[in-house]
C-alpha positions as CSV (number, residue, x, y, z in Angstrom):
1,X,0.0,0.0,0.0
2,X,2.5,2.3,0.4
3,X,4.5,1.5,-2.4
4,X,1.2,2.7,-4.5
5,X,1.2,5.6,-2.7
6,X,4.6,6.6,-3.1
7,X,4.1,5.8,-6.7
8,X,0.6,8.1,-6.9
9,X,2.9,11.2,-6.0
10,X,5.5,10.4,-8.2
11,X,3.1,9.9,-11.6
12,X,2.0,13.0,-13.5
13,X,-0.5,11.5,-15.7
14,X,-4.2,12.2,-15.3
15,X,-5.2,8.7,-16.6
16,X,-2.7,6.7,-14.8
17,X,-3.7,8.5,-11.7
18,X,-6.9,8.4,-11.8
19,X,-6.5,4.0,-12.4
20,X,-4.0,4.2,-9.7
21,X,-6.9,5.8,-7.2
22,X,-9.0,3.2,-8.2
23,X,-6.8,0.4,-7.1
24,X,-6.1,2.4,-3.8
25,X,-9.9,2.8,-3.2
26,X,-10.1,-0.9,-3.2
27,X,-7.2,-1.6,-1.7
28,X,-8.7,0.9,1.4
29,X,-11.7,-1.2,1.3
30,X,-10.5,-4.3,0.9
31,X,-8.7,-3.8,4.9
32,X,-11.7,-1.6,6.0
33,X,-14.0,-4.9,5.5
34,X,-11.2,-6.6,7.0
35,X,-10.8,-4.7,9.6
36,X,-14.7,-4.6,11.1
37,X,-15.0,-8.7,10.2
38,X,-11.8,-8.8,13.1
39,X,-14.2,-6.2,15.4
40,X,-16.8,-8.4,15.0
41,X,-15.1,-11.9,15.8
42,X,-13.7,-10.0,18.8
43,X,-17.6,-9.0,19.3
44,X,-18.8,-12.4,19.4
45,X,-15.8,-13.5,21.5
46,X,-16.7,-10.9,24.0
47,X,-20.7,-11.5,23.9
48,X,-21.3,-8.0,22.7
49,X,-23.9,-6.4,20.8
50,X,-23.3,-6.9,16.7
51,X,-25.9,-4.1,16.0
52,X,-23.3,-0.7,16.3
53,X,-20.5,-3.2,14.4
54,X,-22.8,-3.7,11.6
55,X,-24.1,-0.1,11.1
56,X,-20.4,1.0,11.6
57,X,-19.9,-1.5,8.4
58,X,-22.5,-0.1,6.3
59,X,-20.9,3.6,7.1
60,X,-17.2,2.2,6.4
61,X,-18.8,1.1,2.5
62,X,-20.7,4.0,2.4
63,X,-17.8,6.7,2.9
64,X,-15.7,4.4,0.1
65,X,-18.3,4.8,-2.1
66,X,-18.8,8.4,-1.6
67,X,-15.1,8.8,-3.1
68,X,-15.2,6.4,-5.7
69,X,-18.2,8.8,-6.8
70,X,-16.2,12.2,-5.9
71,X,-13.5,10.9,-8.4
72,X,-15.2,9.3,-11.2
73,X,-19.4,9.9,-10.6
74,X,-21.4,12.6,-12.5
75,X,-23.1,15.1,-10.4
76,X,-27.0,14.5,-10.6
77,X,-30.1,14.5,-8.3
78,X,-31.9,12.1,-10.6
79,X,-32.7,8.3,-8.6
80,X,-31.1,5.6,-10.7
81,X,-33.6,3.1,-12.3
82,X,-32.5,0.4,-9.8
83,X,-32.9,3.1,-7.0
84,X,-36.2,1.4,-5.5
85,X,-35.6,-2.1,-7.0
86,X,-38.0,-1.8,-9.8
87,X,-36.6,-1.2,-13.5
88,X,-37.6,1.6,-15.6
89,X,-38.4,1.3,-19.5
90,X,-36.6,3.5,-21.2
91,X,-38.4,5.9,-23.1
92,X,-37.2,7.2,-26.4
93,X,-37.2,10.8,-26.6
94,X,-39.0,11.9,-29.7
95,X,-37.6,14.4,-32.5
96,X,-38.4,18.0,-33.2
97,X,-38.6,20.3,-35.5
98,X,-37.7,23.5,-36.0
99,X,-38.0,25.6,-33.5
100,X,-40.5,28.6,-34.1
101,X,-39.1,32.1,-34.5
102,X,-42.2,34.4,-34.4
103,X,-39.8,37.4,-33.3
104,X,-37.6,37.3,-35.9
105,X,-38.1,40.1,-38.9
106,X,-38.6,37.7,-42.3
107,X,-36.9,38.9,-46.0
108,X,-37.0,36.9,-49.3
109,X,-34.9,36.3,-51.4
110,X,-35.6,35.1,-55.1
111,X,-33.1,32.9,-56.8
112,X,-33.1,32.7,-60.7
113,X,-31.5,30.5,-63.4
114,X,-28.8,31.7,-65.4
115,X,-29.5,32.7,-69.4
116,X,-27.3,29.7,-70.4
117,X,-29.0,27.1,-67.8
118,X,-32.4,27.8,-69.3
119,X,-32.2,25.1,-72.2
120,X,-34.3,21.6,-72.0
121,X,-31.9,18.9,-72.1
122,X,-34.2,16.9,-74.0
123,X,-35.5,19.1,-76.6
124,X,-33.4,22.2,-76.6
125,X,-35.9,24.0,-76.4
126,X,-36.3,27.2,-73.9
127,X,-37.4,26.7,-70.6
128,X,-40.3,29.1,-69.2
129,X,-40.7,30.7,-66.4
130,X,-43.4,29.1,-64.0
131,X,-45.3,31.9,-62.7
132,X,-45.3,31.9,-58.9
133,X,-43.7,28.6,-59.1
134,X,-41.4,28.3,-56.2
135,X,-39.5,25.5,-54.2
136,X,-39.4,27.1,-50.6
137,X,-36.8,26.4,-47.6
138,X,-36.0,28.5,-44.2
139,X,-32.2,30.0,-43.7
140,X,-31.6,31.6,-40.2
141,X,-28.9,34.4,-41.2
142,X,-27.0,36.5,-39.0
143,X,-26.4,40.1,-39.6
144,X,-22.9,41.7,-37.6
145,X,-22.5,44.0,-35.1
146,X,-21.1,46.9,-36.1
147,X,-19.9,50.4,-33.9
148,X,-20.7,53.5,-35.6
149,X,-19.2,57.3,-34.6
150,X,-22.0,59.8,-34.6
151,X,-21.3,63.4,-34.4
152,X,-23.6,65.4,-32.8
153,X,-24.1,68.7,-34.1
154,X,-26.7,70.8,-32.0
155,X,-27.6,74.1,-34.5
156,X,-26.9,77.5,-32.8
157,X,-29.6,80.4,-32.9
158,X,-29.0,83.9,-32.3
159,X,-31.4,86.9,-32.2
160,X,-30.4,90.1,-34.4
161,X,-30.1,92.4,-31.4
162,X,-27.2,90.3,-30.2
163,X,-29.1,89.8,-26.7
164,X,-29.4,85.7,-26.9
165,X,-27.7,83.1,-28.0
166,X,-28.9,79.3,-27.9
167,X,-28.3,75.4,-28.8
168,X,-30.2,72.8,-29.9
169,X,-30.5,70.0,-27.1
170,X,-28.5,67.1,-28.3
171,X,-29.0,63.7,-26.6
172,X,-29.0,62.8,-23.0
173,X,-25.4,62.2,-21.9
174,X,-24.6,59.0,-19.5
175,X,-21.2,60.8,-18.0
176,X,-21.0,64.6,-18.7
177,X,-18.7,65.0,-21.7
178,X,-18.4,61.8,-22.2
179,X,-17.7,60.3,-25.6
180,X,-19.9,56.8,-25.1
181,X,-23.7,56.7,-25.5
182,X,-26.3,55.2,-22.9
183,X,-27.1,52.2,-26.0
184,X,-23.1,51.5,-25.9
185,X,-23.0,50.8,-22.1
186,X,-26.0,48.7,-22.2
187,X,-24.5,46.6,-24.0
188,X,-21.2,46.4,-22.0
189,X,-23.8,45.9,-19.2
190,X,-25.6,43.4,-20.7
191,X,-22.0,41.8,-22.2
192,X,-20.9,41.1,-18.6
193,X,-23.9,40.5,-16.7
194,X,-26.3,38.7,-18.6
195,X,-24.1,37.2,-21.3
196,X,-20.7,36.7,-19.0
197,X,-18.2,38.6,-21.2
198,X,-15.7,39.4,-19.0
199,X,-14.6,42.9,-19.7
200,X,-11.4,42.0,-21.2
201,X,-13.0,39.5,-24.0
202,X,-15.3,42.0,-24.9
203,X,-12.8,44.1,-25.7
204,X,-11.2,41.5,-27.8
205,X,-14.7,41.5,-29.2
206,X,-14.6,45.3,-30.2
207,X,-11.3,45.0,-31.8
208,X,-12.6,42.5,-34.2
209,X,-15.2,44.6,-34.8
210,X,-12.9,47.7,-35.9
211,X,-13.5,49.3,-32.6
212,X,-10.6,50.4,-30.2
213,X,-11.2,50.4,-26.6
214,X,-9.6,49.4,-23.3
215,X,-11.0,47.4,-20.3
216,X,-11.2,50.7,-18.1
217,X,-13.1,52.7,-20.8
218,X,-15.6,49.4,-20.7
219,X,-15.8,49.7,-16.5
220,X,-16.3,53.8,-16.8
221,X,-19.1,52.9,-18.8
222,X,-20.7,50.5,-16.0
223,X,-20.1,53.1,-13.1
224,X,-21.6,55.7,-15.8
225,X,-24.7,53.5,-15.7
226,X,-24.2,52.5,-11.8
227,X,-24.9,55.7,-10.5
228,X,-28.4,56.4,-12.2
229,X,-29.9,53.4,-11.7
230,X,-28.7,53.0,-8.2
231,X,-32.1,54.6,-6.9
232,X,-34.1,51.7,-8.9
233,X,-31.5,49.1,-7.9
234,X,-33.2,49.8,-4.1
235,X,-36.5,50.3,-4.9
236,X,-36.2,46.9,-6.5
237,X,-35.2,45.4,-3.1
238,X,-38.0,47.2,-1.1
239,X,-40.4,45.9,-3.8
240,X,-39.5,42.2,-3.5
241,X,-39.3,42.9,0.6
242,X,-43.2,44.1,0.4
243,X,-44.1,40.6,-0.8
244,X,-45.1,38.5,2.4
245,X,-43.6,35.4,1.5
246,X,-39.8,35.6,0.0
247,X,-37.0,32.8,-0.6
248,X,-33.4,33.2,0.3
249,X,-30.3,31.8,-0.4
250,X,-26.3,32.6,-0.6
251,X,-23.1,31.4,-2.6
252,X,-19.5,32.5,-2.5
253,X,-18.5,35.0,-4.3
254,X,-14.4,36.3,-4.6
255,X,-13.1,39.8,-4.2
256,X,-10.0,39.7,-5.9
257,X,-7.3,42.1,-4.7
258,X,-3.9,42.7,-5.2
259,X,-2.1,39.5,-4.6
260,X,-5.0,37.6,-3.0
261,X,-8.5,37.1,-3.0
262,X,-10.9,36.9,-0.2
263,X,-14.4,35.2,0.3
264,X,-17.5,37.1,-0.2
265,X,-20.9,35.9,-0.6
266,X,-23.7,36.6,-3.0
267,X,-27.1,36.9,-0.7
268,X,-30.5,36.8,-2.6
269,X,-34.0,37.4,-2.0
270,X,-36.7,36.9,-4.3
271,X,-40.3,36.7,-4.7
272,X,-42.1,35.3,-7.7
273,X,-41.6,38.3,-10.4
274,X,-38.4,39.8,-9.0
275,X,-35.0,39.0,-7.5
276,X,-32.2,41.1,-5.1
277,X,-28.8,40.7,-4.9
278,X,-26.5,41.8,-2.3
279,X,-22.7,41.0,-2.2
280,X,-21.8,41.0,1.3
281,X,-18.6,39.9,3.2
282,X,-19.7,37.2,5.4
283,X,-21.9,34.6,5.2
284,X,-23.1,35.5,9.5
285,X,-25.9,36.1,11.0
286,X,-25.7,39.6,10.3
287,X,-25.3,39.4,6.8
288,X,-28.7,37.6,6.6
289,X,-29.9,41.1,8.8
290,X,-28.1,43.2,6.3
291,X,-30.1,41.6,3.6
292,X,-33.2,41.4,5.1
293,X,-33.2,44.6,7.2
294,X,-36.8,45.0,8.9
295,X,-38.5,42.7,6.8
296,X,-41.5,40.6,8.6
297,X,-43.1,37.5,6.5
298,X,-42.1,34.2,5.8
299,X,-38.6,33.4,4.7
300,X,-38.0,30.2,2.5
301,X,-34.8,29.2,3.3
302,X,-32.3,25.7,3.9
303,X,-31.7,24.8,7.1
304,X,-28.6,27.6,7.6
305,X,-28.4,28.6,11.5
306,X,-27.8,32.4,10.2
307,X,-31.7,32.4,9.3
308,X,-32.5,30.8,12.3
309,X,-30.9,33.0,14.7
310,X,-32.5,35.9,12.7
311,X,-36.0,34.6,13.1
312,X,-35.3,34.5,16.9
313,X,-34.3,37.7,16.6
314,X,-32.9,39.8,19.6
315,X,-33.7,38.9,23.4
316,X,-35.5,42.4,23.6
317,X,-37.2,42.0,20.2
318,X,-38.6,38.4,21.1
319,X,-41.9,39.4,22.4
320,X,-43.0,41.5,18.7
321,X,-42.9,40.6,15.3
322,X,-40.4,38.9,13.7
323,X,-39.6,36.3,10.6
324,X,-41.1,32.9,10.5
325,X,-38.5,29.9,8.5
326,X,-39.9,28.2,5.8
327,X,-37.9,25.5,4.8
328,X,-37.4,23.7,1.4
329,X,-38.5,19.7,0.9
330,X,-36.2,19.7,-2.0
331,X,-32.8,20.1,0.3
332,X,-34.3,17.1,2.5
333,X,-34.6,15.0,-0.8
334,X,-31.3,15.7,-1.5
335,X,-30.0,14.5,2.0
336,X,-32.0,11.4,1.3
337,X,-30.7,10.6,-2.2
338,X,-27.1,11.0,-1.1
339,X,-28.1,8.0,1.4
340,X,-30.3,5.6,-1.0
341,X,-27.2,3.9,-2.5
342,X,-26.2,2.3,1.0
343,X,-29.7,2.2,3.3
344,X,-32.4,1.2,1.5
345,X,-34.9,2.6,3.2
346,X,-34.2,6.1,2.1
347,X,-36.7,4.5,-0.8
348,X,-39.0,4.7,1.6
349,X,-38.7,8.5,2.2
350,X,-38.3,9.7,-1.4
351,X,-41.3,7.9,-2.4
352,X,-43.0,10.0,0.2
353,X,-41.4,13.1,-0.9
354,X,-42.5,12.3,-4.5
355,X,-46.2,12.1,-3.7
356,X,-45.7,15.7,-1.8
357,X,-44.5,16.7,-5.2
358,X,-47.0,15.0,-7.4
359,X,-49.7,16.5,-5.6
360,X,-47.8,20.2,-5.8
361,X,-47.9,19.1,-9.7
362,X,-51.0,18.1,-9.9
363,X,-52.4,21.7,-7.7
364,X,-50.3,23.7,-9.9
365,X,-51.9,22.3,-13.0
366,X,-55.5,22.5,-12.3
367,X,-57.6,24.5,-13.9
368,X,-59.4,26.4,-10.6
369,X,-61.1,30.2,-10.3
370,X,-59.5,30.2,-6.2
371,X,-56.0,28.9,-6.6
372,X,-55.1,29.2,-3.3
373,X,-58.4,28.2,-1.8
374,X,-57.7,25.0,-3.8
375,X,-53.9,24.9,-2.7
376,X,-55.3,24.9,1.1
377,X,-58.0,21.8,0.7
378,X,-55.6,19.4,-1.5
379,X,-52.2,20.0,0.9
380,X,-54.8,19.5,3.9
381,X,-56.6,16.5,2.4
382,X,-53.4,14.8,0.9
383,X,-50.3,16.4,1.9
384,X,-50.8,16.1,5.8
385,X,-51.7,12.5,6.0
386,X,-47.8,11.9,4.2
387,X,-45.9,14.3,6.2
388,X,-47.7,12.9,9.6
389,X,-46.7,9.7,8.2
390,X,-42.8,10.9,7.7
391,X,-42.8,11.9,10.7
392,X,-43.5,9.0,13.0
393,X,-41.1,7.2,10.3
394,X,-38.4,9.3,11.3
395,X,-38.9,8.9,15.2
396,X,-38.6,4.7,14.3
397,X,-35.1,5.3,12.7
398,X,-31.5,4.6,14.8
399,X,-29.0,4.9,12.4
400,X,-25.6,5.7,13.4
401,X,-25.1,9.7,14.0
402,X,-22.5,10.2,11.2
403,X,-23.9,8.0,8.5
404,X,-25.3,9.9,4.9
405,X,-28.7,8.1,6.9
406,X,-28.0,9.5,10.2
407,X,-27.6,13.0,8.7
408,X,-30.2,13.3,6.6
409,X,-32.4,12.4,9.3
410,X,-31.4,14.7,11.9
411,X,-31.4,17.8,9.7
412,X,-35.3,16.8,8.3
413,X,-35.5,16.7,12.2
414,X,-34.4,19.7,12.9
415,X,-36.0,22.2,10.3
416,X,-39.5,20.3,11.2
417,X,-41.8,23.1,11.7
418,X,-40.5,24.8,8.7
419,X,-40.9,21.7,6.5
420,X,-44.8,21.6,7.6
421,X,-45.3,25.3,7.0
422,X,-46.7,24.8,3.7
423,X,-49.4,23.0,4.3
424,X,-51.3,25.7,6.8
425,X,-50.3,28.5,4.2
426,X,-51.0,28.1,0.4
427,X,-48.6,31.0,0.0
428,X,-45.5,28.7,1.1
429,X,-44.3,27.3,-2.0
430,X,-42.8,23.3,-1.0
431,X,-39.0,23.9,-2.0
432,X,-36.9,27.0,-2.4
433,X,-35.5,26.1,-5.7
434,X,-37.2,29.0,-7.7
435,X,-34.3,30.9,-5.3
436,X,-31.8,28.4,-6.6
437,X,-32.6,28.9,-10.1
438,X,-32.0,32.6,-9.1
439,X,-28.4,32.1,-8.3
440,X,-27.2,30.3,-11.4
441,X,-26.8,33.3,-12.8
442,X,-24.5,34.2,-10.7
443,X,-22.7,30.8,-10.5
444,X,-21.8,31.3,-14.6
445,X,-20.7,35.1,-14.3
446,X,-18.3,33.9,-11.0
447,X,-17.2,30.9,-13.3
448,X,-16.8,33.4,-16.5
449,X,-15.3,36.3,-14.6
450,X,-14.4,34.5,-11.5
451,X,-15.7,37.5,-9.0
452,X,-14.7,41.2,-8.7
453,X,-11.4,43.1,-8.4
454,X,-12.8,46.0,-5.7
455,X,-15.5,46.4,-3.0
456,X,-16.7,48.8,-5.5
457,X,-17.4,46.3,-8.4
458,X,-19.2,43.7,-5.8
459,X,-21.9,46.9,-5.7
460,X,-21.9,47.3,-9.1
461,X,-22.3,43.7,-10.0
462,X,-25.0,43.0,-7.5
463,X,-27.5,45.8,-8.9
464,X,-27.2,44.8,-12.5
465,X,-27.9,41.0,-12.0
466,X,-30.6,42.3,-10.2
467,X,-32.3,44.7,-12.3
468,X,-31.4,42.3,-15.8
469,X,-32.6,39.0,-13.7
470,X,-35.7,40.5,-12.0
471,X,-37.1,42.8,-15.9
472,X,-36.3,38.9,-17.1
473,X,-38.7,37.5,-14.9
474,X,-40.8,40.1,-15.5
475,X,-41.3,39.5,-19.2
476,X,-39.6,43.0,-20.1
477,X,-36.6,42.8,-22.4
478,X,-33.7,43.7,-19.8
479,X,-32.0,46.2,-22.5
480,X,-35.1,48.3,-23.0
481,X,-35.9,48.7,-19.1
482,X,-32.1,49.7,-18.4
483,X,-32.1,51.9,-21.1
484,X,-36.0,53.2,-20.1
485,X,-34.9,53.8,-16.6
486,X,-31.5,55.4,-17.0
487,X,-33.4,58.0,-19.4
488,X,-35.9,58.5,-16.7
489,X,-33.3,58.8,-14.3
490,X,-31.0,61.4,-16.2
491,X,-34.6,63.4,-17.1
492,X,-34.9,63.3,-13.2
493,X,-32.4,62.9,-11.2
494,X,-33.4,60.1,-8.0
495,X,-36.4,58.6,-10.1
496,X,-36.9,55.3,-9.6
497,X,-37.7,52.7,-12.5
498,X,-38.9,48.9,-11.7
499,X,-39.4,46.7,-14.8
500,X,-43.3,45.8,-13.5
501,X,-43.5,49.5,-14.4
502,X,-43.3,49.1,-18.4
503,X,-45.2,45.9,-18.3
504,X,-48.1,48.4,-17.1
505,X,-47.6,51.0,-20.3
């Protein structure tokens, strides 16, 4: 054994190392089986208990397991047909065709024979044209970008006394003097943060494109367009904080300075049509309060402590108002799943967790005049009876404390009376992952752009995934509502624009 492992840090190549972890996998499990058969003759010898020896054996396989998937497993929350012990036919996907492309503006284009290709073959004779006679097919074209400079000239006036002078109004400037237009840092805006260009490609980009620019021309655009929209970036968040039920979640995020780079966190909350980011410095318990601020409602969350220490809120504050946790079935499931492949009867539990969704399915579907009326009677009727069931289940398991079992079922344990919130309010959605589809987003510009170089560019980055993500959800294209509410804001200065405002024009 330790001849392969001097011999692992020795090899450079990614194959051979990768076969070389295999056999030291096994060879790990081969004495880990070993070693609990020789606890368990001892056992026996000593009249003990086998129960704890066998459940320590199960955990032993399981943790192998677990890295044999780390190294070679794809990541995926889907059961495996052999999950519950049933098999599953596969089902052939059918074919499509092309996809419909009602937006796009439609041009024909006629194609003729030439003089000398008109002849029959046969007769020699010449071939006529066939009046509206036409063999049809669909060509999806592109047309290139191009940068254009405009010169502005704004026509002087003057009266003949001499007494007045004056100049047409040209367009609205983003930065005074400034040589860039508002459309140009849209789309830098929308080149970063809804299409991932880091600033540096795009200026690759422009180059190709015959225009000449530098990253920090491209970042003088963005603070350009930071510091009008700033007062619609916070009315955003105070929108999505009037809604009385919101979802929350966090990722990392990295603030890159000048020889190292630190650990921030991207903090989100969203409610059905809109979504707020925050980039804050800590993932603490007073983050979650930055975020938040006075906000009372239900919070959909995971089981993170921060959220639970802000729901209890301060000693002082304990007797008034304060947050109630919702928390998310989906994160359970996941617990569960992680367990299936070594205790079986985490079958049991998704099973039950797939009839709370089927139902969810099923309420979401119908075709009802009170949604939430209906919501109410089917989680009463049909949800309760499976999460009463779950719950005496869990009280009936004992597996050992560290297991994938063990954990899963202490943490469904422990966010309890958030896991049962939906069913008395038909507000509560069942899972938080309409917050977690939020965030991926995010998760591609950190991957693209991997974070921000200044405190400065965390702000910046924050409101303008916001604004684009939330006039997305919306239904408003996010280039007309930046470039609506920057106008506004410049006509104005301090107004305020949310993209729910141009869906009501």
């Amino acid at each position: 054994m330790r001849d392969l492992e001097a011999e692992i840090r020795r090899e450079k190549n990614p194959k051979r190392l990768r076969e070389m972890a295999v056999l030291a996998l096994q060879a790990n499990a081969k004495l880990s089986r070993e070693l609990v058969r020789l606890k368990i003759e001892i056992a026996q010898l000593r009249g003990e208990d086998l129960a704890t020896l066998e459940l320590e054996l199960r955990f032993t396989n399981e943790q192998l397991a677990a890295r044999q998937r780390a190294l070679f497993g794809p990541s995926s929350e889907k059961r495996g047909s052999g999950a519950s012990g049933a098999s599953e036919k596969c089902q052939k996907v059918p074919g499509h065709g092309p996809t419909a492309q009602p937006a796009l503006p439609r041009m024909e284009q006629v194609h003729v024979l030439e003089e000398s290709d008109r002849r029959c073959p046969q007769c020699g004779g010449e071939l006529e044209e066939m009046s509206g006679q036409f063999e049809e097919s669909e060509e999806i074209d592109v047309v290139e970008r191009s940068f254009r400079i405009v010169v502005q000239k704004r026509q002087k006036y003057r009266c003949r006394c001499g007494g007045c002078v004056e100049t047409a109004p040209g367009p609205p400037k983003l930065i005074p003097g400034g040589r860039y237009s508002i459309d140009f840092a849209l789309e830098v805006a929308l080149g970063k943060y809804a299409y991932h260009l880091p600033l540096a490609r795009q200026v690759k980009q422009m180059r190709r494109e015959g225009l000449e620019v530098t990253s920090q021309t491209l970042w003088d655009q963005l603070v350009g367009l930071e510091m009008w929209l700033e007062p619609s970036y916070w009315a955003l968040g105070e929108y999505v904080l009037s809604s009385p039920v919101v979802g929350a979640d966090e990722t990392r995020w990295r603030l890159m300075g000048k020889g190292k780079s630190r650990s921030w966190w991207v903090w989100s909350v969203t409610r059905g049509d809109a979504v707020f980011y925050r980039l804050l410095s800590s993932r603490s318990t007073q983050a979650a309060r930055d975020l938040l601020g006075e906000y009372q409602g239900i919070v959909m969350c995971d089981g993170y402590s921060a959220y639970s220490a802000l729901a209890k809120g301060p000693v002082q504050a304990r007797d008034g108002p304060r947050i109630q946790l919702a928390h998310c079935w989906s994160h359970v499931r996941r617990k569960f799943l992680e367990a299936e492949p070594h205790y079986p009867e985490a079958s049991w539990m998704l099973e039950q967790i797939g009839e709370l969704y089927r139902i969810e399915r099923e309420t979401r579907e119908a075709e009802v005049s009170d949604r939430l009326a209906h919501t109410r009677q089917r989680r009463q009727a049909e949800s309760m009876p499976i999460v009463r069931e779950i719950q005496s289940w869990l009280t009936e398991q004992r597996p050992l404390r560290k297991s994938a079992l063990g954990k899963a079922v202490r943490y469904t344990a422990k966010i309890w009376p958030g896991l049962c919130c939906f069913l008395d309010d038909p507000r509560v959605p069942i899972d938080n992952n309409a917050t977690e589809r939020e965030m991926r987003t995010v998760a591609l510009g950190r991957k693209n752009h991997h974070g921000s170089r200044s405190v400065h560019g965390t702000r910046v980055a924050g409101m303008f995934y916001s604004l684009i993500e939330s006039a997305e959800l919306a239904g408003v294209d996010p280039r007309e509502y930046l470039r609506t509410a920057a106008h506004r804001a410049i006509e104005r200065s301090g107004a305020a624009t949310l993209p729910h405002d141009l869906t009501e024009r």
